[in-house]
C-alpha positions in Angstrom: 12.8 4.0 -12.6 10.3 4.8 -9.6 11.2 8.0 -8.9 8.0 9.3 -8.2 4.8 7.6 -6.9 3.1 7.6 -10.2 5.6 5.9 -12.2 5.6 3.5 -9.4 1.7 2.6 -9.4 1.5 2.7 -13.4 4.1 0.2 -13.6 2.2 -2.4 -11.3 -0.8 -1.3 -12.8 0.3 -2.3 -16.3 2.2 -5.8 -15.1 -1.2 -6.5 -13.9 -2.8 -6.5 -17.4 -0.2 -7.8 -18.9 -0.5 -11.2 -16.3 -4.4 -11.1 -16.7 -3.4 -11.6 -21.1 -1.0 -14.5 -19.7 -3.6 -15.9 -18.1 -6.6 -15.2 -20.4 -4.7 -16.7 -22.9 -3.7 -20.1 -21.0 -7.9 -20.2 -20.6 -7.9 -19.7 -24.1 -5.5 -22.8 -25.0 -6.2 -24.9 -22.0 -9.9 -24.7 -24.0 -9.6 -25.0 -27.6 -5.8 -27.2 -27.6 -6.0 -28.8 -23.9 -3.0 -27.1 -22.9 -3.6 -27.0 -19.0 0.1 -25.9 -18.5 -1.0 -22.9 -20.0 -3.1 -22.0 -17.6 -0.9 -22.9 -14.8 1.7 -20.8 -15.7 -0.5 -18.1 -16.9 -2.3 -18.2 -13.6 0.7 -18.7 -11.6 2.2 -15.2 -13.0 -1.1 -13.6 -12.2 -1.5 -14.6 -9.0 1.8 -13.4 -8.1 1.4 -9.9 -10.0 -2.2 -9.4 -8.1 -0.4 -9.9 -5.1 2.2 -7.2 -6.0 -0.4 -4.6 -6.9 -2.1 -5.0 -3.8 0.9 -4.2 -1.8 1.5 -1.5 -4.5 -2.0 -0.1 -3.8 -1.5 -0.4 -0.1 1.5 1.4 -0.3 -0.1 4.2 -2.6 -2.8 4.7 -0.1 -0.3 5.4 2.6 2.1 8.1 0.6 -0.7 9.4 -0.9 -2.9 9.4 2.1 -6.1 8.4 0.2 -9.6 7.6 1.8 -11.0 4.4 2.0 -12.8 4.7 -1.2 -10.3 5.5 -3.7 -7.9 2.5 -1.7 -10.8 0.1 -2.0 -11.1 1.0 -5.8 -7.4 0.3 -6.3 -7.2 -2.8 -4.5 -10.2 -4.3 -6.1 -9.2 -3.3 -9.6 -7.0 -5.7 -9.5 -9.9 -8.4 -9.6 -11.6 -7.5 -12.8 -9.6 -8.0 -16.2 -7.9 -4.6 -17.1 -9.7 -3.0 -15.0 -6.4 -1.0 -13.4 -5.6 1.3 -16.3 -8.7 2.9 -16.3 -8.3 3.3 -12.1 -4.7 4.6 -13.0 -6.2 7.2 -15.4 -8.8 8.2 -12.7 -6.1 8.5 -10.1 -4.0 10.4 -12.2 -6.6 12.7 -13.4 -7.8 13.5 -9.8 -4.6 14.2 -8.6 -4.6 11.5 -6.5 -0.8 10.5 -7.8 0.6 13.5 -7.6 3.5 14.4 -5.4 6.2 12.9 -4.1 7.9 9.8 -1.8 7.4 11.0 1.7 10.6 10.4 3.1 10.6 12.8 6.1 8.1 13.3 8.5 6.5 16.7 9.1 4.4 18.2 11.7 1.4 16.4 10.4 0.3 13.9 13.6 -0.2 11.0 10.9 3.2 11.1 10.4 4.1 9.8 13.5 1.9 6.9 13.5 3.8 3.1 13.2 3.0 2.7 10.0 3.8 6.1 8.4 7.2 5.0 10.2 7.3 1.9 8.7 6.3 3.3 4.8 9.1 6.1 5.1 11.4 3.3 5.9 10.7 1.0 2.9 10.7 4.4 1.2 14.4 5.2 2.1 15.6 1.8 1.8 14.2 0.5 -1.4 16.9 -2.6 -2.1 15.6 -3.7 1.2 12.2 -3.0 1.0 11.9 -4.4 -2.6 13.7 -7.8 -1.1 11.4 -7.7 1.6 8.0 -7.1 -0.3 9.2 -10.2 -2.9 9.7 -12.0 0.1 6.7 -11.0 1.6 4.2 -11.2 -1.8 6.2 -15.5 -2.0 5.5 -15.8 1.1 1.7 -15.1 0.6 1.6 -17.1 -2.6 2.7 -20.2 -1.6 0.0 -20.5 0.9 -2.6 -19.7 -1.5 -1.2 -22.7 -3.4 -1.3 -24.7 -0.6 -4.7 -24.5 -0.1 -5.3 -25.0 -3.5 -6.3 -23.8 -7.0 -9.4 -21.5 -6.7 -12.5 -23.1 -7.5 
């Protein structure tokens, strides 16, 4: 399903507008039928998709080795409504998704940094990894609850 890097970001790029219609919508009937439910669940999905394409960007930046720009981009795509198909397309068109999983290291000095460790390990263990990152993205989201709904 994610065999390449690029099937992997356009997934997450389309759950996130498909949660930003979720939660658009609960807006929508929390204002014209008072259905505030809506919005929590709406919102709740969101949230939690957001979450996921920012780790998804994160790890995109890493594989793909991207500069700060086009990682910043990604990330705050994610922010404005629908916003991440049109960075996918850009992405895509400048070959900034192109390539592989970088599973083994080579004699490029980045890839013995800690983190390049750390990515060709959730890259090589993906069960794992994916059970971690949920774990992780919960993790994050229950504290944002915590401190409450955004104002």
């Amino acid at each position: 399903m994610f065999a390449t890097p690029r099937k992997f970001f356009r997934f997450f790029a389309i759950a996130e507008v498909i949660s930003w219609t979720l939660l658009i919508t609960g807006l929508i009937l929390r204002a014209t039928q008072g259905w505030d439910l809506a919005v929590t669940i709406g919102g709740g999905i969101h949230g939690f998709v957001f979450l996921a394409y920012a780790l998804t960007a994160v790890m995109m930046t890493k594989n793909q080795r991207w500069s700060a720009g086009p990682a910043a981009i990604a990330i705050i795509s994610a922010g404005i409504p629908y916003a991440t198909i049109p960075v996918d397309i850009w992405l895509h068109r400048t070959g900034r998704l192109d390539g592989e999983w970088r599973r083994t290291p080579t004699d490029d000095p980045r890839d013995h940094t800690w983190h390049d460790r750390l990515l060709r390990w959730v890259i090589n263990h993906p069960g794992r990894s994916i059970l971690i990152g949920l774990a992780a993205v919960v993790v994050v989201y229950i504290i944002l609850l915590l401190m409450g709904p955004p104002v």
